[in-house]
C-alpha positions, 0 to 999 in steps of 0.5 A, a space after each residue: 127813760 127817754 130812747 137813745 138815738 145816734 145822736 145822744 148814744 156816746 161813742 167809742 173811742 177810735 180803734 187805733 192800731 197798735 203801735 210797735 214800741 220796740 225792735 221786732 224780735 222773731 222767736 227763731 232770731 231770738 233763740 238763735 241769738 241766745 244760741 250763739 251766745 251760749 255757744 260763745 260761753 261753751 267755746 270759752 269754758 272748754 277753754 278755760 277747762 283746757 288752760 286747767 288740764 295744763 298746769 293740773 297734776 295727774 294726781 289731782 283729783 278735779 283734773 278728771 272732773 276737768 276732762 268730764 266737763 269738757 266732754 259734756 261742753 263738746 256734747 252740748 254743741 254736738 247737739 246744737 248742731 245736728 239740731 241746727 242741721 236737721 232743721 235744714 231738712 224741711 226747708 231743703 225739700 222746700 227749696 224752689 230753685 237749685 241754687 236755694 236748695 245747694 246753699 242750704 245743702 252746704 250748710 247742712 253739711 257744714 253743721 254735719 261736719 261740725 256735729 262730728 267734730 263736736 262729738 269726736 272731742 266729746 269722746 276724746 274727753 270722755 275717754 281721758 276722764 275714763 282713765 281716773 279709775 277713782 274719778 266719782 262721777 265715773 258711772 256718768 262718764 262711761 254711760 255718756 260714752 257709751 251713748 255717744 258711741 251708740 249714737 254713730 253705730 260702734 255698738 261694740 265699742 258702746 257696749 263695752 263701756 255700758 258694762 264696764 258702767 255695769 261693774 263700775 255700779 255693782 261695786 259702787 252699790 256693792 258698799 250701800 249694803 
């Protein structure tokens, strides 16, 4: 064959760039909108679950599973927001000017003072499932507890829920053998 020179070589085609076809999402503003709609869809469950609790006799036996729901809701948004207020962490010690860094700050504060909130009702549910002796899922209900009281240093109140769990196991393990 005969040689190919610039002139018979064929040419590429142009290397356009790359166009944006739709909205430009960021990963953090797309978790953080997922995270605000689970939070929206948690807020109205916990009160769906209160709305229940209200016209549910005592005696029945789904009220604790009620109660036990509840806490596990209020957990879930306790977590969201101590994961929301420590991700502040670093981007407080970045901060360059003090107005930046007191914003920040307040907002830290504020999902701190929520994460609180979250976990007293987490315990507060807890604790009102914790009161059905007969309640199925009572092992998850005094160890979730437990954890939760562990996690903001009442150790003591921790443990006696722990080995409460411990005896609550034994004889439930008592009836396998």
């Amino acid at each position: 064959g005969v040689p190919q020179t610039e002139l018979t070589k064929p040419q590429a085609p142009p290397k356009e760039a790359k166009k944006q076809n739709g909205p430009v999402l960021s990963l953090d503003q797309f978790v953080g909108e997922r995270q605000e709609k689970v939070t929206k869809l948690n807020e109205a469950a916990i009160d769906k679950f209160q709305r229940l609790i209200r016209v549910t006799d005592d005696d029945d036996p789904a009220k604790p599973d009620f109660h036990f729901r509840i806490g596990e809701l209020y957990a879930e948004q306790q977590r969201y927001s101590n994961f929301q207020a420590r991700a502040l962490d670093q981007k407080i010690f970045d901060a360059k000017s003090p107005s930046d860094k007191q914003r920040l700050q307040s907002q830290q504060k504020q999902l701190d003072d929520d994460a609180h909130k979250y976990l007293i009702s987490a315990v507060d549910a807890y604790v009102k499932a914790a009161r059905f002796p007969k309640y199925e899922r009572m092992d998850e209900v005094l160890f979730r507890l437990a954890s939760l009281l562990q996690s903001i240093d009442r150790t003591e109140q921790a443990r006696e829920f722990f080995l409460r769990d411990r005896k609550s196991t034994r004889l439930n393990s008592s009836h396998i053998t």
